[in-house]
MMTF fields as JSON, N, C-alpha, C and O atoms, coordinates in Angstrom:
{
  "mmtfVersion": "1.0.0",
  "mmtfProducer": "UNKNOWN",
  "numBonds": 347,
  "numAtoms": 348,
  "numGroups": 87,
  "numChains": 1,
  "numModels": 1,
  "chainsPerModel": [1],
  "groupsPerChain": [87],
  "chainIdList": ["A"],
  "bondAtomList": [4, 2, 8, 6, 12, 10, 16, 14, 20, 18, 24, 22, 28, 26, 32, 30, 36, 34, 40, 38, 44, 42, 48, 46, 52, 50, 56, 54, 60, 58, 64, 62, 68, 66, 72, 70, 76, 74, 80, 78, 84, 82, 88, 86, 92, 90, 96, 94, 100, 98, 104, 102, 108, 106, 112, 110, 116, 114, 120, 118, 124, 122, 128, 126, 132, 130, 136, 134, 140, 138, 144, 142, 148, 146, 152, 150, 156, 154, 160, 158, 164, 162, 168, 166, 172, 170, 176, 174, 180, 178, 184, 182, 188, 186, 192, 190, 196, 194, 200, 198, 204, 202, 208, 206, 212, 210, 216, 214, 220, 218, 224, 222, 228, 226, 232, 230, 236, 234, 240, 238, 244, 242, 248, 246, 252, 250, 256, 254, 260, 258, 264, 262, 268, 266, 272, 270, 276, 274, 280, 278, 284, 282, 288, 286, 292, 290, 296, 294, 300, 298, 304, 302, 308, 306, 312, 310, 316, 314, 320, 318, 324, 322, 328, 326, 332, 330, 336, 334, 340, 338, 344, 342],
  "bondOrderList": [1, 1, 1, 1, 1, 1, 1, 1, 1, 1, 1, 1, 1, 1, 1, 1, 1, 1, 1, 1, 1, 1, 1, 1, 1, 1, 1, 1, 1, 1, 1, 1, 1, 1, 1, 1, 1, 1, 1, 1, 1, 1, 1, 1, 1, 1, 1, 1, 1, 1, 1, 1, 1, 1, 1, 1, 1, 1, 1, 1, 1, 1, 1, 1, 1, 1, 1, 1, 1, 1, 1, 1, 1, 1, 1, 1, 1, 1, 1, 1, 1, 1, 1, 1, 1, 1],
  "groupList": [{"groupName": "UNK", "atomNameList": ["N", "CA", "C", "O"], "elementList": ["N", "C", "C", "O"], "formalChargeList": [0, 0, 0, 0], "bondAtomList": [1, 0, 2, 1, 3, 2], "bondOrderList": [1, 1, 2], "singleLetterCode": "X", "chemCompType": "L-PEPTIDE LINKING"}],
  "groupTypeList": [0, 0, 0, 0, 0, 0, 0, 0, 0, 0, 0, 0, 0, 0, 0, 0, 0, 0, 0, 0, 0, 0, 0, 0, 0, 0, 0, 0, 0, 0, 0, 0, 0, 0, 0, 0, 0, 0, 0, 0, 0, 0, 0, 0, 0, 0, 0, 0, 0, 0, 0, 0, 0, 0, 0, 0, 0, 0, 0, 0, 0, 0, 0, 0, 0, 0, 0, 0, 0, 0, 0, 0, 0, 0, 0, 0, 0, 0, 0, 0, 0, 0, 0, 0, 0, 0, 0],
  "groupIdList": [1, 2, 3, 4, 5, 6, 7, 8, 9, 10, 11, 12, 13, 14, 15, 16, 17, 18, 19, 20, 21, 22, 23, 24, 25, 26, 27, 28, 29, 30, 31, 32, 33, 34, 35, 36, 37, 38, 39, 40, 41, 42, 43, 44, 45, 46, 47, 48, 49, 50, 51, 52, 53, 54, 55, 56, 57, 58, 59, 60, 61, 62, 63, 64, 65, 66, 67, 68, 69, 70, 71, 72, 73, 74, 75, 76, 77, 78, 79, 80, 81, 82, 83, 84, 85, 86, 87],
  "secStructList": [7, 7, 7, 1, 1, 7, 2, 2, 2, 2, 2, 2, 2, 2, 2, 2, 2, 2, 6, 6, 7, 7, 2, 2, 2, 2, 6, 6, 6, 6, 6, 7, 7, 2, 2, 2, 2, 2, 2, 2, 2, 2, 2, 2, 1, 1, 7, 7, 2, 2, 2, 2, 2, 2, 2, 2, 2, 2, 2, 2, 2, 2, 2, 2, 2, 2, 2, 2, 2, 2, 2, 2, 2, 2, 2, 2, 2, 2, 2, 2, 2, 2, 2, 2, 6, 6, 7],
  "xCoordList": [-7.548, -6.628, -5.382, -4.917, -4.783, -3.37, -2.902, -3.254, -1.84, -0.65, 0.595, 0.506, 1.159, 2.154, 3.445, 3.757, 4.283, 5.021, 5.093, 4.675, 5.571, 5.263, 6.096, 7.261, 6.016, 7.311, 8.051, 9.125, 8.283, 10.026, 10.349, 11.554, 9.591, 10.338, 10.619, 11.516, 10.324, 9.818, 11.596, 12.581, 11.485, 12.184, 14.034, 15.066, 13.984, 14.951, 15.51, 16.627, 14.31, 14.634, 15.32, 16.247, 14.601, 15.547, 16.84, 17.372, 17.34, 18.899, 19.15, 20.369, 18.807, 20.0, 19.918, 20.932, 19.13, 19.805, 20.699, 21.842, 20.706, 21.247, 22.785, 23.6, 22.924, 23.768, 24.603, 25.39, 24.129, 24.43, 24.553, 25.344, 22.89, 22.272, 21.565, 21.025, 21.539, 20.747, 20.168, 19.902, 18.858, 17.113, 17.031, 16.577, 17.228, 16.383, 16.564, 15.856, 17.86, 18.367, 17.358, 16.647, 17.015, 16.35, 15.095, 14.517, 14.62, 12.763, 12.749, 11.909, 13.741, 13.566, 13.938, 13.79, 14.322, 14.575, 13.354, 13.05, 12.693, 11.849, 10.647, 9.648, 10.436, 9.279, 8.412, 7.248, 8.829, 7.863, 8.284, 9.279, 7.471, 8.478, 9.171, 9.173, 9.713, 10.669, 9.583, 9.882, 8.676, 7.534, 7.156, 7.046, 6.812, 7.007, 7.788, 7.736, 9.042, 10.246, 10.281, 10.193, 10.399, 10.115, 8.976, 9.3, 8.021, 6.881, 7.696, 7.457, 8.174, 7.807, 9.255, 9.576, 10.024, 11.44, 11.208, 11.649, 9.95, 9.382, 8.565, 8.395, 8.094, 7.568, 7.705, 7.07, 9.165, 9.564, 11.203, 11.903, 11.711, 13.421, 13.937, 13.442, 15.027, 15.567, 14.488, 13.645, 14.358, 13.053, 14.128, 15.124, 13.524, 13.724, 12.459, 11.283, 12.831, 11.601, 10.369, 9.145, 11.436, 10.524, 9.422, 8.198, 10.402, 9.681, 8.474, 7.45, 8.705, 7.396, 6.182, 4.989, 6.627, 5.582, 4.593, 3.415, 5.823, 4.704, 4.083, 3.306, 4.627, 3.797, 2.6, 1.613, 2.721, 1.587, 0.515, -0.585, 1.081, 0.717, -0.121, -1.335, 0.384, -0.311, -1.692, -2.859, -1.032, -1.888, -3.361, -4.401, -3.319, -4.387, -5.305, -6.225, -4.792, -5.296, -6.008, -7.043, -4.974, -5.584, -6.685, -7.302, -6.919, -8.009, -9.401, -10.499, -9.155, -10.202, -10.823, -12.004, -9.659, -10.543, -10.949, -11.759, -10.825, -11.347, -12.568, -13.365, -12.826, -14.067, -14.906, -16.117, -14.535, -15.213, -15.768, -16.981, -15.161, -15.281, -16.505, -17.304, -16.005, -17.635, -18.497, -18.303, -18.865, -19.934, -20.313, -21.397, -20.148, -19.777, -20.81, -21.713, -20.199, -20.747, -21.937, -22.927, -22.282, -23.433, -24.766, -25.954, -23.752, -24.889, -25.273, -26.452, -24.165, -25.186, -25.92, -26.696, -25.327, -26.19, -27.896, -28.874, -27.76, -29.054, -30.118, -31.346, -29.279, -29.751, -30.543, -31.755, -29.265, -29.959, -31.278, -32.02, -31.344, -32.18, -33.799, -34.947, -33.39, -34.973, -35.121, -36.239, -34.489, -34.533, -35.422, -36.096, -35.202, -35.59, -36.79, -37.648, -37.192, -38.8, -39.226, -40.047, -39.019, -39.676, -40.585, -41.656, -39.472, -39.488, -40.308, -40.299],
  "yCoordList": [-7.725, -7.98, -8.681, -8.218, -9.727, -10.439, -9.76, -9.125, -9.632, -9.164, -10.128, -11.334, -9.934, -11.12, -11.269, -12.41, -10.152, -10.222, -9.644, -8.49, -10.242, -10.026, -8.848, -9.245, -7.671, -6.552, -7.302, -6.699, -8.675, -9.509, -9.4, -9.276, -9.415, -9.858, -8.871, -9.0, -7.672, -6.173, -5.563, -5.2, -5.626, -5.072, -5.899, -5.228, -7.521, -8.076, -7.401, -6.886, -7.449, -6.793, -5.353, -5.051, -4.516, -3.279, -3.279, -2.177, -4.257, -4.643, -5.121, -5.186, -5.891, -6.814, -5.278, -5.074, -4.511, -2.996, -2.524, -2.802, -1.776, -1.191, -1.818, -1.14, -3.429, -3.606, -4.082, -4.969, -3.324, -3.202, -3.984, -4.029, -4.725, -5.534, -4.491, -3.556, -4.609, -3.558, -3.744, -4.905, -2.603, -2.373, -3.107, -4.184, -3.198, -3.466, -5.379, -6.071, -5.813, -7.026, -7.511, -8.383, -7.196, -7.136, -7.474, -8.234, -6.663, -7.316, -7.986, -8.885, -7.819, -9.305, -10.941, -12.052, -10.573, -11.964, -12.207, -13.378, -11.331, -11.838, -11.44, -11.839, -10.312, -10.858, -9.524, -9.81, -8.324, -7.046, -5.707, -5.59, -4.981, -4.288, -3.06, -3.061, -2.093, -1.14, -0.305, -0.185, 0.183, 0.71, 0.382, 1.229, -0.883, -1.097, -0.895, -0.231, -1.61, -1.055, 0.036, -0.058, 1.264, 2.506, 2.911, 3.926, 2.893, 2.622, 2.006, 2.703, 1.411, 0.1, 0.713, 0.61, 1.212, 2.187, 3.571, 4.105, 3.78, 5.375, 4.642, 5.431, 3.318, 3.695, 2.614, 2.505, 1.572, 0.858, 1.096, 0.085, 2.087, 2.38, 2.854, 3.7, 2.037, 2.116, 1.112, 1.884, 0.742, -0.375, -1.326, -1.651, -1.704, -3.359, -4.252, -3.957, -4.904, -5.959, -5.765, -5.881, -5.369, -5.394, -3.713, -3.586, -2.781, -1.696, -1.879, -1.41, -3.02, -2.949, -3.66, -3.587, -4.23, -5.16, -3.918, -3.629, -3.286, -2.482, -1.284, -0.785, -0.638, 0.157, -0.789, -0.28, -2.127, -2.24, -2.849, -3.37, -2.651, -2.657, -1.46, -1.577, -0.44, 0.855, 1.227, 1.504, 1.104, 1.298, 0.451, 1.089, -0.889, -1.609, -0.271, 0.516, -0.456, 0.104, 1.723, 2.319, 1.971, 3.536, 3.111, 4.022, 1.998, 1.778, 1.427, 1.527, 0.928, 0.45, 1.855, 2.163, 2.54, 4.104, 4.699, 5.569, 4.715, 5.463, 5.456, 6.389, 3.826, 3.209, 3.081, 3.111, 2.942, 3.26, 5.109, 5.288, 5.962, 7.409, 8.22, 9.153, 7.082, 7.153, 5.998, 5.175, 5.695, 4.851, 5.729, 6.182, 6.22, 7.388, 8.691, 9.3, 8.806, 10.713, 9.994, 10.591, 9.034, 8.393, 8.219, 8.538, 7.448, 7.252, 8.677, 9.014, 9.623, 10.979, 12.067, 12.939, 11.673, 12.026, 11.706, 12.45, 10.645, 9.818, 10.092, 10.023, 10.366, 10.879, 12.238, 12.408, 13.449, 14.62, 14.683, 15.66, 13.84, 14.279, 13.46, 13.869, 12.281, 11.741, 13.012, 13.526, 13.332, 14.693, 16.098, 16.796, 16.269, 17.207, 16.749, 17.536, 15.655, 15.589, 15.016, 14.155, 15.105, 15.106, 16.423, 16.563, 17.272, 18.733, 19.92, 21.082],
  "zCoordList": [-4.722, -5.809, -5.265, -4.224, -5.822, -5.663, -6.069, -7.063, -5.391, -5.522, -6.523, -6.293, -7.054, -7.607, -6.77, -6.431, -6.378, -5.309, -4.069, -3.97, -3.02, -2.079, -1.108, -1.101, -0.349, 0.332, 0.536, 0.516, 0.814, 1.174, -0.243, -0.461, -1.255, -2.909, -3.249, -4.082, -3.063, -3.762, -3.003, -3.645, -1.989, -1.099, -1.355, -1.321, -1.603, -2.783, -3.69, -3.746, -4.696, -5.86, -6.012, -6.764, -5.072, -5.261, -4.181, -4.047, -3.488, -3.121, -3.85, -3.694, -5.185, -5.937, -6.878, -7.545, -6.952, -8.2, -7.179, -7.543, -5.761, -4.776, -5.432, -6.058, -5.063, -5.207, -7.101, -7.431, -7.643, -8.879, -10.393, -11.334, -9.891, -11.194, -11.956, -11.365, -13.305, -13.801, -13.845, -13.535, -14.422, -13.558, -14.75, -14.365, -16.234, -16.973, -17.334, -18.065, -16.444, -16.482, -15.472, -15.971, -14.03, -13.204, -13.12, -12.342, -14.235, -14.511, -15.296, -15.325, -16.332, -17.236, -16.759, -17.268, -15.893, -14.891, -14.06, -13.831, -13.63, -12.535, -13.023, -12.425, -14.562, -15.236, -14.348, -14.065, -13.969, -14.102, -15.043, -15.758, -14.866, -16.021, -15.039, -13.808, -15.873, -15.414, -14.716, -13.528, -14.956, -14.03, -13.076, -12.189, -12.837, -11.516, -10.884, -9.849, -11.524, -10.458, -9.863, -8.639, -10.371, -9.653, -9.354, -8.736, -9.326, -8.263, -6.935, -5.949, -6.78, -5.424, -5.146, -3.962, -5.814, -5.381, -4.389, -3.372, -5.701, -4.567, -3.159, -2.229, -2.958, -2.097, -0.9, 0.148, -1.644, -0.534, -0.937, -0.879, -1.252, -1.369, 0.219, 0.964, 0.403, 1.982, 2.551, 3.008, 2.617, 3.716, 3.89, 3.243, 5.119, 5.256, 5.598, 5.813, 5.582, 5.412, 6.513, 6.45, 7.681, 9.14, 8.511, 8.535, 8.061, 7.382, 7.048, 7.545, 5.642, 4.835, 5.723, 5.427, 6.657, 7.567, 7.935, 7.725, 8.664, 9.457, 9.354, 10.168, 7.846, 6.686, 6.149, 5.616, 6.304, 5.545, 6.901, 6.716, 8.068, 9.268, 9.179, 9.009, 9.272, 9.11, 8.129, 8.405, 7.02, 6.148, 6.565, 6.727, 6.701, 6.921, 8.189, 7.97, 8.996, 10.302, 9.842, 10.138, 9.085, 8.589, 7.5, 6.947, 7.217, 6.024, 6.77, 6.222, 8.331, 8.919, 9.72, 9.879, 10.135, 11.154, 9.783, 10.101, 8.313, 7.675, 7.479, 7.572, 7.055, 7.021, 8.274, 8.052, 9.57, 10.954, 10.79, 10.898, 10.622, 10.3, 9.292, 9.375, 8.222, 6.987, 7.637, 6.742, 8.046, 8.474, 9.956, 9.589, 11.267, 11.963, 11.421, 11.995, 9.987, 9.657, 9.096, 9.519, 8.373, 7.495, 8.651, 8.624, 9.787, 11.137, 11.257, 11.37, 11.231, 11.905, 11.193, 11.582, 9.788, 8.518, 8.894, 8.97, 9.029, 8.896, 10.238, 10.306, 11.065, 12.338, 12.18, 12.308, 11.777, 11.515, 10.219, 10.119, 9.588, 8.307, 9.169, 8.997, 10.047, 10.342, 11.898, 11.925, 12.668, 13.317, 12.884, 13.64, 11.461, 10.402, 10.314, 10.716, 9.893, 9.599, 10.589, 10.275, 11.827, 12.918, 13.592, 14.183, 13.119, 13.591, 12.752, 13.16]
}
């Protein structure tokens, strides 16, 4: 899925409220609504840019050992059950 803005824009937007544009002046300028805004408040408020890099640094990495992990238990799933009708 695209994204429409990007953690440098996201991370903007809630410094121009920080610094005291209003939220609802805010999305009507740049065209998201007030829900988002707080979404992306709860979960990029205080960041800086280098922040969101490397949260979303993270996240990626934690999305790949998850998927290495289920593929892992599936291999040994598959292991124990042809084991079973061997036996």
């Amino acid at each position: 899925m695209k994204k429409r803005f990007s953690e440098e824009q996201i991370i903007g937007f809630l410094k121009q409220a920080d610094a005291g544009m209003a939220v609802k002046d805010l999305c009507r300028k740049h065209g998201f609504s007030e829900a988002s805004y707080y979404l992306w408040r709860s979960k990029f408020g205080g960041m800086d840019v280098s922040d969101a890099k490397r949260l979303k640094a993270l996240e990626s990495e934690n999305a790949r050992l998850k998927k290495l992990l289920a593929e892992s238990m599936l291999e040994n799933e598959i292991t124990r059950e042809v084991l079973r009708k061997k036996f």
